[in-house]
C-alpha positions in Angstrom: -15.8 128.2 -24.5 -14.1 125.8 -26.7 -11.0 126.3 -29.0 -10.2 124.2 -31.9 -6.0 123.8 -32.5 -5.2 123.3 -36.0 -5.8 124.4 -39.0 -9.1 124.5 -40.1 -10.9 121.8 -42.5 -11.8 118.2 -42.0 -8.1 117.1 -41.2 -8.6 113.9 -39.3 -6.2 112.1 -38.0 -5.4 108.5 -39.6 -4.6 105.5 -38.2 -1.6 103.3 -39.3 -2.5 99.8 -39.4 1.1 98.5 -39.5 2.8 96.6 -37.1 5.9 98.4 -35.4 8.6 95.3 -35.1 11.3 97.3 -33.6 9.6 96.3 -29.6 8.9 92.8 -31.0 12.8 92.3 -32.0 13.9 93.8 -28.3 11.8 91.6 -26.7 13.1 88.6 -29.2 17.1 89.2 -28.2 16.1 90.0 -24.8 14.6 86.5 -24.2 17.4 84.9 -26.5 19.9 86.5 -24.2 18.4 85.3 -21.4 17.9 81.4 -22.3 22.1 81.5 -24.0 22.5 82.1 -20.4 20.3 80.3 -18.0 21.0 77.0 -20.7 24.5 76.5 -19.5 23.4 76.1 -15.9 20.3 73.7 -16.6 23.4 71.3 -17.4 25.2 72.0 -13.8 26.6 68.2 -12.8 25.3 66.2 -9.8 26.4 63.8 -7.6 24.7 60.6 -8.1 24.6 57.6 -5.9 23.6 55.2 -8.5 21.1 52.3 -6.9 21.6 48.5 -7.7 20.1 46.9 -10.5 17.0 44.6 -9.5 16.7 43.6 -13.1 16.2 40.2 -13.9 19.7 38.3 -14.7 20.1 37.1 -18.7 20.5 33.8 -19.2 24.4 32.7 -19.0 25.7 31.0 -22.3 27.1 27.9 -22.4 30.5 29.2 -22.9 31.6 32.4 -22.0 34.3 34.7 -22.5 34.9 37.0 -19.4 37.5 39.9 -20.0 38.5 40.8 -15.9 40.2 43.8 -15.0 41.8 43.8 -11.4 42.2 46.3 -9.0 46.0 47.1 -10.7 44.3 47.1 -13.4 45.5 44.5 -15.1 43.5 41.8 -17.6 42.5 38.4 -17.6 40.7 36.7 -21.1 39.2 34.0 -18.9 41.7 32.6 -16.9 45.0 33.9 -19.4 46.6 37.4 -18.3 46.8 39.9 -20.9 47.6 43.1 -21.7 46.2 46.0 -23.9 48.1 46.2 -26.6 47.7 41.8 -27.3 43.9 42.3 -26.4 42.7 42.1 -29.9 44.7 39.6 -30.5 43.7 37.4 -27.7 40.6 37.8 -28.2 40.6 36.6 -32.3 42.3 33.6 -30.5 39.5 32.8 -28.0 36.9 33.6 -30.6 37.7 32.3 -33.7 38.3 35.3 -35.3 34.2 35.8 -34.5 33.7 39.3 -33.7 30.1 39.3 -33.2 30.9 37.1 -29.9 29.8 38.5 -26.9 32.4 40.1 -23.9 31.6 40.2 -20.8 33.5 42.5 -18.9 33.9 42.2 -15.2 35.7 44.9 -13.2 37.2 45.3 -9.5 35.1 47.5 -7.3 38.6 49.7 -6.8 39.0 50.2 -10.8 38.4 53.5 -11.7 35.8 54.6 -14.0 38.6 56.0 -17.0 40.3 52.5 -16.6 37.4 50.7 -17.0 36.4 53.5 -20.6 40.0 52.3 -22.0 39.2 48.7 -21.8 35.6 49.2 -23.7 37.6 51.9 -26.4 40.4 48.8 -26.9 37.9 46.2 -27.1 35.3 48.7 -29.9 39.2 49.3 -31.5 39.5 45.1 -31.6 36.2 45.4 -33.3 34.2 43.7 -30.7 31.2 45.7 -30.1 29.4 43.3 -27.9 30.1 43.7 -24.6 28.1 42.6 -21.3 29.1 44.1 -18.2 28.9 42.0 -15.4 27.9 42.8 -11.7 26.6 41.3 -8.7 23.1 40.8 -8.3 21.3 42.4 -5.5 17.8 41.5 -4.0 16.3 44.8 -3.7 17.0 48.7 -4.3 18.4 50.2 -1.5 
């Protein structure tokens, strides 16, 4: 025997064709919250041993101008000692007043990376922008 719940008629049940978003938007700020946190550690810093460069050496111009810093971090504009604050000036002096002249820039192995930053910020703040930085070469990658 078979019972029929309800009320009687032809009562059928409908079907909503609309999509429900609520799920869609927890699933959304779920994954959003889960990439604002994972992103920060994608960036985690390594150590790096960087290799040697086996590129193939520029030609060297005619007349140089090397800026060296040494290991007490002091400068040299070619064979003249200098100091920060009378870089700029130094340099209009060697140049000409040329400021598209190239620098090149050759550092102690013992200078550390900051000192070496401040010499490239006072020479961009001198308004030379060109600047080569000079290394030994090296026959192969190690």
């Amino acid at each position: 025997m078979g019972a029929r719940l309800g009320s009687g008629g032809d009562d059928e049940l409908t079907e909503t064709h609309e999509i429900n978003v609520t799920p869609f938007i927890d699933v959304v700020l779920v994954l959003l919250i889960i990439f604002m946190v994972a992103a920060p550690l994608a960036t985690v810093d390594v150590p790096v041993d960087l290799p040697a460069s086996t590129a193939t050496p520029t030609p060297r111009p005619d007349k140089p101008l090397f800026l060296s810093i040494q290991a007490d971090k002091s400068l040299s504009l070619g064979e003249t000692k200098t100091t920060r604050e009378g870089l700029g000036a130094a340099l209009d002096a060697a140049t000409n007043g040329d400021k598209t002249a190239r620098v090149f820039l050759r550092a102690d192995k013992t200078v550390d990376y900051g000192a070496l930053t401040e010499v490239m910020n006072a020479l961009r703040g001198a308004g030379y922008l060109k600047v080569g930085l000079v290394g030994l070469e090296s026959a192969s990658a190690p």
